[in-house]
N, C-alpha and C positions, 0 to 999 in steps of 0.2 A: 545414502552414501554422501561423505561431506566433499564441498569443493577440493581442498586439499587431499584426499582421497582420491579423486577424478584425476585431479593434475600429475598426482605420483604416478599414476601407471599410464598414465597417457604418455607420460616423459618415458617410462619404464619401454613401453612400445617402440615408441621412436628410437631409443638408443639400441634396443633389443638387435635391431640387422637391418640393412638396405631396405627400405622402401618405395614405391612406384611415387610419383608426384604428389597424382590424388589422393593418394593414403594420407603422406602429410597433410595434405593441405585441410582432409578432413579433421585430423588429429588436432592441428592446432585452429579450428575452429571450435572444437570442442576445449579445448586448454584456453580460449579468449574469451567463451564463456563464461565457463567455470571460474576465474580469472575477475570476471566482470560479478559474481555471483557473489565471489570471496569479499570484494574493495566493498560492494553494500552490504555485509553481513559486519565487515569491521568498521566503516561510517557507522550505522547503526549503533553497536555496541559505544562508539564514541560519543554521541550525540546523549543517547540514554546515563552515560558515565555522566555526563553532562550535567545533566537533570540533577541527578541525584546528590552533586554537590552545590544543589540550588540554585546552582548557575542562568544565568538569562541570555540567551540569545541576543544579539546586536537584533532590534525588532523596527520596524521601517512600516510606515502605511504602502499597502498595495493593492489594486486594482485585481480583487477576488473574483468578479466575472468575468477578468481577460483569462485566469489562473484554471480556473475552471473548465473554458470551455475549450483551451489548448490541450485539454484533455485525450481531445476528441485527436488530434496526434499521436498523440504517446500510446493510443490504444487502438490506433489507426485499424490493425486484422482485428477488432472485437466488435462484436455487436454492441457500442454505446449510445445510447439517448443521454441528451441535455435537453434540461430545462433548466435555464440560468436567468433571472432577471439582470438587467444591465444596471450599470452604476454602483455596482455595490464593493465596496472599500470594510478592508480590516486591517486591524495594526498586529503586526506578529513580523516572522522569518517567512518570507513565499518562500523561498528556495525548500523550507522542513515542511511548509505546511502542504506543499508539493508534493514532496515523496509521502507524507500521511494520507493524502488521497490517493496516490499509486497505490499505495499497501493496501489497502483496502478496496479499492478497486479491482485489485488481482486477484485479491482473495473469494471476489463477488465471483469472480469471471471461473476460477479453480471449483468452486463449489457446485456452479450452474452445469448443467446441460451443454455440449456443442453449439453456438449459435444462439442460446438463451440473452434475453439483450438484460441489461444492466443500466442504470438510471442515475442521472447524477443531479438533481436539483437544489437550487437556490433560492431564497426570495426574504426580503425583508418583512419582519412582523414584531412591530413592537420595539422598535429597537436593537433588536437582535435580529444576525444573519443565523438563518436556518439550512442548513445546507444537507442531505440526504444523500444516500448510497442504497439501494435498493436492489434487488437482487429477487429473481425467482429458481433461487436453488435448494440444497438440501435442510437449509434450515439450521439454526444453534438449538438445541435442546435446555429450555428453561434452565435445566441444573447447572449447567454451563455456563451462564451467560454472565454470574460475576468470576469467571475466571478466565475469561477469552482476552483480558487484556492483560494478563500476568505474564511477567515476563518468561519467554520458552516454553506457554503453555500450547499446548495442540488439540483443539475439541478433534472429542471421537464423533466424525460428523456418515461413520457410517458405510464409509465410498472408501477404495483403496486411496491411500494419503499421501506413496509417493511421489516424493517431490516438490510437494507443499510446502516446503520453509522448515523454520527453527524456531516457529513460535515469538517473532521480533516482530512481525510487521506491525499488529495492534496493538503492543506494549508501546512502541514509538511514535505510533498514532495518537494515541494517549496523553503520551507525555508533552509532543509536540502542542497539541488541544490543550493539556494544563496551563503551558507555559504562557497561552497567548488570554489567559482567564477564560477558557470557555470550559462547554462538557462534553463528550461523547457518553451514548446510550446505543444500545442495540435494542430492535423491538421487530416485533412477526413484522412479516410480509404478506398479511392474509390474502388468499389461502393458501401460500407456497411462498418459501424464501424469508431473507431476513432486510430490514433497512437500519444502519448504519447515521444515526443521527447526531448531530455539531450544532450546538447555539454559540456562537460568538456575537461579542459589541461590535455592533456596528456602528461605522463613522461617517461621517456627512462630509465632500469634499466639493468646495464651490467651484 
């Protein structure tokens, strides 16, 4: 069921006949949701339009390890591990490169077990920042794995899917990762799960 969907009949309720307080009050936490669900599904969609007219983002060096580990906020109810080295600087959009680790992050946290922990590491090698998303959940199926970044694609991962998105989070991941010249890859989690892998230049800031 899409946002827009939720909201009409949530409005539909409401107008329907007199309700108690806490009815509304539930109603329109579900309507600020849904609401909140809609404004990143069309960010998204903007950002991606973005790309595709080869456009570049205003890109600014920023402090990738502060970026990384304030993670551990945004994800605050989830079982996250960091392992972040400190110092580490890349040139791109923090604010996009941001929500490309949220997307993916979620989607770790969606696919896993209750309480299954989720991993986010970092570390310089060679130049390049290496940066991981690991996960011990159900896993991407080989046949799959060049089309998890297509846009509005949804792997059949197996497990009931409502509620899982529209198939944007990894396309915009993606595109975000393009824009800053790096790569994402996906690759097992042996023996369980998948990791989510980003090489970007790394930059030296004295």
């Amino acid at each position: 069921m899409s946002p827009l969907t939720v909201l009409k009949s949530e409005l539909e309720y409401v107008l329907r006949k007199t309700h108690e307080q806490d009815e509304h009050r539930e109603t329109f936490a579900i309507m600020s949701e849904q609401t909140e669900r809609m404004i990143k599904i069309v960010r998204t969609l903007l950002i991606l339009a973005k790309e595709d007219d080869a456009g570049r983002q205003e890109q600014t060096v920023f402090n990738l390890s502060k970026l990384l580990n304030g993670m551990q906020e945004v994800f605050i109810h989830n079982n996250l591990e960091l392992k972040v080295e400190n110092g580490l600087y890349v040139r791109g959009n923090g604010e996009y490169f941001a929500m490309a680790i949220q997307n993916i992050v979620d989607n770790a946290f969606k696919y896993s077990e209750p309480d299954a922990p989720v991993t986010i590491s970092a570390a310089l090698n060679d130049k390049k920042v290496i940066i991981m998303v690991c996960d011990t959940g159900v896993g991407i199926p080989a046949d799959q794995r060049d089309r998890i970044f297509d846009r509005f694609y949804r792997f059949d991962s197996g497990v009931n899917s409502e509620g899982t998105g529209f198939g944007l989070g990894l396309s915009l991941a993606k595109a975000i990762v393009s824009s800053m010249n790096g790569i994402i890859e996906v690759h097992d989690n042996k023996p369980r799960g998948s990791c989510f892998i980003m090489s970007l230049e790394a930059l030296s800031v004295e």
